[in-house]
BAVO-560019 format. One line per 8 residues: number of its first residue (from 1); their letters; for each residue x, y, z of C-alpha. Coordinates in nm, 4 decimals, padded with zeros to 6 digits. Example, Ala and Ser with C-alpha at 12.3 -4.5 7.8 and 13.67 -1.06 7.14 Angstrom:
BEGIN
1> AS> 01.2300,-00.4500,00.7800  01.3670,-00.1060,00.7140 .
REM end
This chain:
BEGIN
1> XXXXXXXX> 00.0492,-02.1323,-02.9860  00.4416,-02.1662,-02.8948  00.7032,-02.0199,-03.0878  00.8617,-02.2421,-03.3241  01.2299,-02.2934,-03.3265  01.4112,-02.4103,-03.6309  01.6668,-02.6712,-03.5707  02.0136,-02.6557,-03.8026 .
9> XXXXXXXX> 02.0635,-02.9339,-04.0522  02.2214,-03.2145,-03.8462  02.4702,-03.2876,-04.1788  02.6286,-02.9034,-04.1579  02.8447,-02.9423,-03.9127  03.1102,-03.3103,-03.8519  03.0795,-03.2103,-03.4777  02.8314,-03.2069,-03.1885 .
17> XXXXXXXX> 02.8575,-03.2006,-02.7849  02.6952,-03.3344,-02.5057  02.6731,-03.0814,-02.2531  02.6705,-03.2354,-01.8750  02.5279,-02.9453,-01.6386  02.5456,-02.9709,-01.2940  02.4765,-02.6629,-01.1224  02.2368,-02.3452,-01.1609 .
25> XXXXXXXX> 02.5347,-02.1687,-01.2924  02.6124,-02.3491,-01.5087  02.2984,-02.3915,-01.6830  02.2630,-02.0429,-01.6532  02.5708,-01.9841,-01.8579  02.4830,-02.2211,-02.1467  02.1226,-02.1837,-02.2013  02.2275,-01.8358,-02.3729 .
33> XXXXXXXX> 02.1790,-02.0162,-02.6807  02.0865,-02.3619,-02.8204  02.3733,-02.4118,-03.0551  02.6422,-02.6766,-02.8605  02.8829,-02.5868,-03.1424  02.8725,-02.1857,-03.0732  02.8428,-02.2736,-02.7295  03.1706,-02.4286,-02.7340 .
41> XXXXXXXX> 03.3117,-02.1353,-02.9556  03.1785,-01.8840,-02.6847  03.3263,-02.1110,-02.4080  03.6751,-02.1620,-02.5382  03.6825,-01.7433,-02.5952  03.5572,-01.6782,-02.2382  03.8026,-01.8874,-02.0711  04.0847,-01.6668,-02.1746 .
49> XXXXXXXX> 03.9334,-01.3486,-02.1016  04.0478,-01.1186,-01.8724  03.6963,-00.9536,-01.8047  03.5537,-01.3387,-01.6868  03.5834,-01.3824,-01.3000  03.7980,-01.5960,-01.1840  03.4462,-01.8042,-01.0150  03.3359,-01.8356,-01.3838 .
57> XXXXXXXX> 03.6758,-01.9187,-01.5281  03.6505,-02.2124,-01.2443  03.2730,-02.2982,-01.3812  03.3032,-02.2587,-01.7653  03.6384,-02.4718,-01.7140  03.3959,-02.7125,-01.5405  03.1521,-02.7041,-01.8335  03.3986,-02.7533,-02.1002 .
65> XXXXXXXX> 03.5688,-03.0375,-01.9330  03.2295,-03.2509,-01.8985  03.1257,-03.1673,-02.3124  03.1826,-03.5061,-02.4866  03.1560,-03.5078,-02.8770  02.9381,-03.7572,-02.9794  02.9481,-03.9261,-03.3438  02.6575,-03.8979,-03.5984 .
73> XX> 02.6259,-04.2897,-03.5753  02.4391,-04.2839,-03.2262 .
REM end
């Protein structure tokens, strides 16, 4: 039997994100976790980090620009 994964409340947090992936890497770099909101977190930190390559600067950029919030009325 598979492992089950708990999914958070959907009323804890006022935001979410649709994440548009295009490209191995990029999935690569988001499917670290399944939480859009830390994802975001985690995305907006890398971007000014030094240690990131300048490649993944160009592909989290990428990422971040194609997230779209969507409201809880949908």
């Amino acid at each position: 039997m598979g492992k089950v994964v708990n999914f958070p409340d959907r009323f804890l947090s006022c935001r979410r994100y649709r994440i548009s992936l295009y490209t191995d890497f990029e999935v690569e770099l988001v499917l670290a976790t399944l939480d859009p909101i830390f994802v975001r977190k985690a995305l907006d930190f890398s971007i000014g980090n030094s240690i990131i390559s300048d490649v993944a600067k160009i592909a989290i950029q990428n990422i971040i620009n194609n997230m779209e919030e969507i409201p809880f009325d949908e």
